[in-house]
N, C-alpha and C positions, 0 to 999 in steps of 0.2 A: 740469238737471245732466246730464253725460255720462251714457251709458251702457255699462252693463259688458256686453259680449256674449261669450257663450259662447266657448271657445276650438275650433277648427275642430278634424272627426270627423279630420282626419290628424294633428293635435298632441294628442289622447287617447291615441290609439291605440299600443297597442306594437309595437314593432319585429319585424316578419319578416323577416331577411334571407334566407330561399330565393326571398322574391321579386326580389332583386337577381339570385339565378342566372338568371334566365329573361329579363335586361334586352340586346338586342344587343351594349352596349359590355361585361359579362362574358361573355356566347359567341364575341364574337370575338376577345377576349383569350386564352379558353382556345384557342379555335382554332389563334392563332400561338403559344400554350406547346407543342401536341400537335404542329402540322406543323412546327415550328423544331426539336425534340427531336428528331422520328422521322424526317423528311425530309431537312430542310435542312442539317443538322450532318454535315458530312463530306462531302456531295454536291455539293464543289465548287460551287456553286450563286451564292452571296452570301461575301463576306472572312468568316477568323472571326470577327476582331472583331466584326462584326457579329451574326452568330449565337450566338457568345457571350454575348450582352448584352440579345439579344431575349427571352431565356427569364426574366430577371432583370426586366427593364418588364415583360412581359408575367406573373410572376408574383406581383409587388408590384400588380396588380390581383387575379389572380386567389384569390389565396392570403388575404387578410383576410375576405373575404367567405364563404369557403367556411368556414373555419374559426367564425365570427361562426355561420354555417349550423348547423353540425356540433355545437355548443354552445349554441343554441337560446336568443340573447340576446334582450333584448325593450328595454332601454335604453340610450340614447345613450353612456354612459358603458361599456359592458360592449364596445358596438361598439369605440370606443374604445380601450380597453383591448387586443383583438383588433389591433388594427392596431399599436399600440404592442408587442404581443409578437414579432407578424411579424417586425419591422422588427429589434427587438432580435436574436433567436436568429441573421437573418441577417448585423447585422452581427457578429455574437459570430464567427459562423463562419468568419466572410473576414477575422478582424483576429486572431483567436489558434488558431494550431495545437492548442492544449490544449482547446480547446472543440470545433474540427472533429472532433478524433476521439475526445472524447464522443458528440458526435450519433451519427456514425459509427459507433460501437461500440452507443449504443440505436436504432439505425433496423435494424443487425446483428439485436439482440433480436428482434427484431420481422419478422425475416425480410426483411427490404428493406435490405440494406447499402449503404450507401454509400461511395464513395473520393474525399473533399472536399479543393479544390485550394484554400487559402486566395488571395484574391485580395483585394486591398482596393480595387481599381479600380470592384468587381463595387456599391458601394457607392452608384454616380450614381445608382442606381434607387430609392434611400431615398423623394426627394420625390415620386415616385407615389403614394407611399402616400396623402399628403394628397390626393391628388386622385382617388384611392380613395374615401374618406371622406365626398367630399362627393359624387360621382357616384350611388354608391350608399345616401345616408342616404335619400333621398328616393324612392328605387325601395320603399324597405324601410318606409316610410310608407305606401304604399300598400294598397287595401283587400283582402283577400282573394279569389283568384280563384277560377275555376270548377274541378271535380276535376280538368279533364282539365287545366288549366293546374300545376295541385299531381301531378301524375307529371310534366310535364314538368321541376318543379321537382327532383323526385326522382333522373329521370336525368341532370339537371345534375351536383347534389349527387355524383354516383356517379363519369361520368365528370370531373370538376373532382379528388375524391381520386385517383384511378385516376393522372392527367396529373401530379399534384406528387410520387407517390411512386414510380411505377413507372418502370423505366429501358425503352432498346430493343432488343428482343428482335431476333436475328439480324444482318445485316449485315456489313459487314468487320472493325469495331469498331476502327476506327481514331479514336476519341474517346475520353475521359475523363472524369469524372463533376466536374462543380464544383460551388458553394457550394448552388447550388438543387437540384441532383438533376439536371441538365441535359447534357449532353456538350457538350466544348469540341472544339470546330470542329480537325480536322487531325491534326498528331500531338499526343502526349500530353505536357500540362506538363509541361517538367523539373522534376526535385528533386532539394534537397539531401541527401546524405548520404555516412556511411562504407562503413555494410551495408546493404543494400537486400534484397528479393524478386523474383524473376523470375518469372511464368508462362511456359514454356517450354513450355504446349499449343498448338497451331494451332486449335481449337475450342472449348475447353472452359472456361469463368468460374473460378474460382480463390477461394474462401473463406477468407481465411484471419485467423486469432487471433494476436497476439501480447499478450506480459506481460513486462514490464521491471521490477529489482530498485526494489520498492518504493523513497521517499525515505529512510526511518526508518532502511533496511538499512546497517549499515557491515561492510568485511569487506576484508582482508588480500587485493588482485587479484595478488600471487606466489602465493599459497596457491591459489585460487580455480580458477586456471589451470593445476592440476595436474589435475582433475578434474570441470569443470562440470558437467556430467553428472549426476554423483553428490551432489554439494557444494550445489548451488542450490536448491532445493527448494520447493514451491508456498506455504506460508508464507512463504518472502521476498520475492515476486513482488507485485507491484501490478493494477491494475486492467486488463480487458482491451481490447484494441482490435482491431476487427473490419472487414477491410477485403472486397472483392469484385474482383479481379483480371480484366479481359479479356485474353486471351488476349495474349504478349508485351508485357504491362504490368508496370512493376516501382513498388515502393511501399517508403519508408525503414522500416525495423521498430523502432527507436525515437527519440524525441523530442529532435531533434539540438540543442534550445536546453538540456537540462540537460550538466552539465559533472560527470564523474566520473573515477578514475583508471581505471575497469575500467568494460565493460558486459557483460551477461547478460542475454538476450531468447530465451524460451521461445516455439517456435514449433508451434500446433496447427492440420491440418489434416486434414479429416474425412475417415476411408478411411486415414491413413499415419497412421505413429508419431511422436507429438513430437520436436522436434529442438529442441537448444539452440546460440545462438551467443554465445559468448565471445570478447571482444578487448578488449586494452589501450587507454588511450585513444592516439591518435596510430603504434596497429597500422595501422589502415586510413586514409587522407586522407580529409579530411570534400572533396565536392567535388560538382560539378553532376551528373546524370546525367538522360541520355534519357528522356522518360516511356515511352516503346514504343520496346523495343527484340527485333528479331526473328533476328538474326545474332552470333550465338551469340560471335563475336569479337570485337566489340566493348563485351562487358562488363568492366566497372571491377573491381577485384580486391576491393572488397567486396561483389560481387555472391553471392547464395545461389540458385539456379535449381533451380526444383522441375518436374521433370515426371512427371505421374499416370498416364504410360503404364508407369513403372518400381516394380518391387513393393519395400515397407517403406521402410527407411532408402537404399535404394538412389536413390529418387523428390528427394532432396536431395542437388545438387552445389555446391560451393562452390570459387568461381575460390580463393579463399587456403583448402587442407583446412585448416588446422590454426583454424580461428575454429566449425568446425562440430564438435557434439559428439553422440554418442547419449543418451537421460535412461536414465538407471539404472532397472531394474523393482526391483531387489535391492537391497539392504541390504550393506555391506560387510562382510566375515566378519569384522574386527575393531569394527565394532559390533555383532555381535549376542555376543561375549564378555563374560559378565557384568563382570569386571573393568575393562572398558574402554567401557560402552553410557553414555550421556547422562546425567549426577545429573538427579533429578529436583526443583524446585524448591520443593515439599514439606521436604525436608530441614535446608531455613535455618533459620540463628537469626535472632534476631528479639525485641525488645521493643518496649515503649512508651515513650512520651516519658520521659527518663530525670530522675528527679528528682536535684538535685544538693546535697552538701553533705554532713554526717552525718547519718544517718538510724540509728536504731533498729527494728531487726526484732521488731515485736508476735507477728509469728504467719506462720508460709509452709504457704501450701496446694500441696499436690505433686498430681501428676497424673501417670499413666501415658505419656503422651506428653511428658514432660520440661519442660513449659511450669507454670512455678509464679507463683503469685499471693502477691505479698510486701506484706502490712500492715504500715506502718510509721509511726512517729511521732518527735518531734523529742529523744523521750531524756530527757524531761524528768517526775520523777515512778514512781510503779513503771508497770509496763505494764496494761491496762486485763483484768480474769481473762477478760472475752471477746471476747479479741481477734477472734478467728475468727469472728466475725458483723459486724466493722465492715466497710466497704467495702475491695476490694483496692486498694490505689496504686499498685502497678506490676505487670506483668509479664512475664516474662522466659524467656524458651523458648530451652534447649538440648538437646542427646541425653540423653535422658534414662539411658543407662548411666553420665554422669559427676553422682558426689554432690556436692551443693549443699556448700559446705565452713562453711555456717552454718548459726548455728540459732538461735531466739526466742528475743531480749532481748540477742542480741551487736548491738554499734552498730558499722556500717559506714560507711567515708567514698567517697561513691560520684562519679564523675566522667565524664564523657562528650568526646572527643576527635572531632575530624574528622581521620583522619591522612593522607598524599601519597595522592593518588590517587585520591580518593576512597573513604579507606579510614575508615569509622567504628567507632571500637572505642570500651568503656565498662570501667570497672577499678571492682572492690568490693575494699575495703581493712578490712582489720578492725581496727577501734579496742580497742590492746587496756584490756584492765582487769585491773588490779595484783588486785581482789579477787576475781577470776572464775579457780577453782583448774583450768576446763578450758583456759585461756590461758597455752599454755605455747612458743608458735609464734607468727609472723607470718604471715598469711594472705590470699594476694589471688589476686582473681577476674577472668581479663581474656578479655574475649569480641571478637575483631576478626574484621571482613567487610572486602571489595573487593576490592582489589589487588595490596596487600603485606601482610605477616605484621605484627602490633603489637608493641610493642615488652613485653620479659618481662625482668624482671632476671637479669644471667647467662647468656641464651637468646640464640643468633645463629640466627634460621629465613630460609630460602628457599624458593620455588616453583619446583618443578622437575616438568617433563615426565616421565612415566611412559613408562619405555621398551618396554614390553612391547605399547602400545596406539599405534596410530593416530586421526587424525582420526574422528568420527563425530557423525549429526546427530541434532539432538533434534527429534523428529516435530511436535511442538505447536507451535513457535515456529520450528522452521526451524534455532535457532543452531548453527553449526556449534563445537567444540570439541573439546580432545584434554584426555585425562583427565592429572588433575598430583598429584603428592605435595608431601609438604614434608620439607626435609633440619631437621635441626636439633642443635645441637652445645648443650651443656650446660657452662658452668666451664671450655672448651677440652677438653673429653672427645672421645671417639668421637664422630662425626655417623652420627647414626640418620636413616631413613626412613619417613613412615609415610605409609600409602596411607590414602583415605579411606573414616572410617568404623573407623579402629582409634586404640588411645591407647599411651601411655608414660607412664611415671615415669623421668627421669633424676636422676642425684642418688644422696644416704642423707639418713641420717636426722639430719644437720645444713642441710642444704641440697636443698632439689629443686625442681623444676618436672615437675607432669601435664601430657600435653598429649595432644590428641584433635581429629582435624580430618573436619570435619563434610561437607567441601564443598571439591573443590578442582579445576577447569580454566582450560585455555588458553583464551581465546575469543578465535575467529579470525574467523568472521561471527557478527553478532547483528542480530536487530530490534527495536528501543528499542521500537515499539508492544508487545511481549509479554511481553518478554524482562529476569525479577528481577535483582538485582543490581546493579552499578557498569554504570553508561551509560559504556561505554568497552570497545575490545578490550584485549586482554592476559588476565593471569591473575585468576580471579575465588575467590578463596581466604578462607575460615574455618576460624579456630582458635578453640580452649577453653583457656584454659591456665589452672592451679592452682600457682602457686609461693610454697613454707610455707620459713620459718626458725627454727630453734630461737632463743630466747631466750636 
């Protein structure tokens, strides 16, 4: 019968790939990544094209193996794997600008910034890869060498990292950095956009951070554009991107595929004071612009030109001044007026799922902080004598200086509304009882949040701006808001005002309505990631209101 023979000591064996580093066809790949990058690129030498493209063959070999290296796999599948990552992050980076300048911004981290020129051209170099994989499966089968073969392996390993991440040091730098970390041959890709960055040093690399208004952010860009500066605040702001300027290089400062009616791009660079730029959309023409641009007149008007020879806010010129803005160190004096500073979101009312229908009040547990726990049952039968140990059913939190206008064993007919705007209010009605001798009134309880005032019998309320205060922002969340009162007119009476945090009774003692407002501004910017209340700008307003009638 056949025989089974052992399988050979290279298909045992597990995978080393540092020995692929030490194979000719990976040293001479690094070779042409190190002399194409540091040499060849700009030195008239070879078309760019070409030079452009070598770095890209030339690191679809070298870059699977090293990394396979670096990560110290031992199975075909992990190689694999390895090579399948390569392939992905590079084409991630040449097919979407939202990915290059992630990389970008974590190579930034990490002290090795990058400025990636999306190209999806750069993507012919894909099927090296497979020919990566099979070159070197078989070098990495191989038996283990002698020590001094295992340092050569070492300073492979070294200089191969050194070649994929490092850029080149001096020169005219008349290149720009594309999707591999490589310089593209000549002048610098153009790019699209409205506002841009300039380096306006003759020497010196250019670091620099931007942060654009988060997605979640909505906000009023009339209002916005009175004062960026002050108004935008690092809670609105998104993620950062981290770019590395050569000197007369300019780079878009944000993401010209989103569409908004206003932009705001916080710009930080190390040694000068943040600067903010603000423009409307269709302020500035979205349009091509020079990668390296060295004469100073032929910048586009949404150019921003920073030079570090100039001290502070002075080191930022802007062809259009009015898009550039200074960021506020200070607080504006009318927010730090107690009357007029940020509610804090603490202060809401607020229940639980509201039960609906008539209900009977067994027992209400009060609490200090106005949030009461109401036990209730269906009314049917006396009430149970311990009530106050069954579980709470609902509860119901308002300021606790307004008294609860019920009390255990009165039946309430309780209801819950969504009103415009997203404005949800709930109304307690008290069901009266002919045999009950402290039922000598009609009595309801109406609690409205969101947008607009709920609707009160007899009550016409509005939301109105407090004239004594300005805009001001709330530190935690960013939102920007102007504090508001509510008018409110009684049976066509007088229209009173009350600011938040105080009450009224209008009315006598045939007719009234309390009312007490908990909570009440304009909101002009907000971030739906933080930020309580009605998902919407406008007015963000709570009432309490008690309105009794004699029988």
């Amino acid at each position: 019968m056949p025989l089974d023979y052992p399988p050979a000591p290279r298909e045992r064996a597990p995978l080393r790939p540092t020995l692929a580093l030490t194979s000719p066809t990976w040293l001479v790949a690094l070779a042409v990544l190190i002399v194409n990058d540091h040499l060849l690129k700009g030195a008239d030498i070879l078309p760019g094209p070409i030079t452009g493209k070598l770095s890209d063959f030339a690191g679809m070999l070298v870059a699977p193996a090293l990394l396979a290296a670096l990560l110290r796999v031992r199975e075909r599948r992990a190689l694999l794997a390895c090579h399948v990552a390569v392939g992905a992050v590079f084409a991630a980076i040449n097919l979407s600008p939202q990915v290059a300048a992630l990389w970008s911004a974590l190579m930034g981290a990490i002290a090795v910034p990058w400025v990636i020129t999306v190209d999806p051209t750069d993507l012919v170099a894909l099927p090296v890869l497979g020919l990566s994989y099979a070159l070197f499966l078989r070098e990495m089968q191989s038996l283990p060498g002698a020590p001094t073969r295992r340092l050569v392996e070492s300073g492979a390993m070294s200089m191969g990292l050194i070649a994929c991440v490092a850029t080149s040091e001096g020169g005219d730098w008349e290149d720009s950095i594309d999707a591999t970390g490589g310089w593209v041959d000549g002048d610098y890709t153009p790019i699209t956009a409205d506002v841009y960055i300039n380096n306006a040093s003759e020497e010196e690399d250019l670091v620099i951070r931007v942060r654009e208004l988060a997605n979640s952010v909505s906000g009023l860009c009339g209002f916005l554009a009175e004062d960026p500066g002050q108004l935008v605040t690092d809670p609105l702001l998104g993620q950062a991107t981290t770019w590395t300027l050569p000197p007369g290089t300019n780079a878009a400062i944000r993401d010209t595929s989103r569409s908004a009616d206003c932009h705001a791009v916080l710009i930080e660079i190390d040694g000068l004071p943040p600067a903010m730029a603000f423009w409307l959309n269709g302020q500035i023409v979205l349009t091509e612009v020079e990668g390296r641009i060295t004469d100073s007149t032929q910048h586009e008007p949404g150019a921003i030109i920073v030079d570090r020879d100039e001290l502070g806010f002075a080191a930022y010129r802007a062809e259009t001044p009015e898009i550039l803005f200074q960021v506020a160190t200070e607080p504006s004096e009318l927010s730090q007026t107690p009357t007029c500073e940020a509610l804090s979101d603490g202060r809401r009312l607020e229940w639980t799922k509201t039960p609906s229908g008539i209900k009977r009040l067994t027992h209400v547990d009060d609490s200090p902080d106005g949030c009461l726990g109401l036990h209730l049952d269906d009314g049917e039968g006396e009430p149970p004598p311990d009530a106050e140990s069954t579980p709470v059913d609902w509860y119901l939190c308002m300021p606790p200086e307004i008294e609860f206008p019920f009390a255990a064993g009165d039946s309430v007919n309780i209801t819950e509304v969504n009103g415009f705007g997203d404005s949800p209010r709930v109304t307690l009605e008290l069901v009266i009882d002919p045999e009950n001798p402290a039922h000598t009134e009609s009595v309801s309880l109406v609690l409205g949040t969101g947008s607009e005032p709920p609707f009160v019998s007899g009550t016409t309320m509005d939301f109105v701006r407090a004239d004594e205060c300005g805009p001001v922002v709330e530190e935690t969340c960013g939102t920007v808001v102007h504090r508001g009162e509510l008018a409110a007119r009684f049976l066509g009476d007088e229209q009173y005002t009350l600011a938040v945090g105080t009450s009224v009774t209008l009315g006598d003692a045939s007719e009234s309505v309390e009312l007490h407002v908990p909570y009440a501004e304009d909101r002009l910017v907000f971030n739906s990631d933080c930020a309580a209340g009605p998902q919407r700008l406008g007015p963000d307003l709570e009432v309490v209101a008690i309105h009794r009638a004699a029988l």
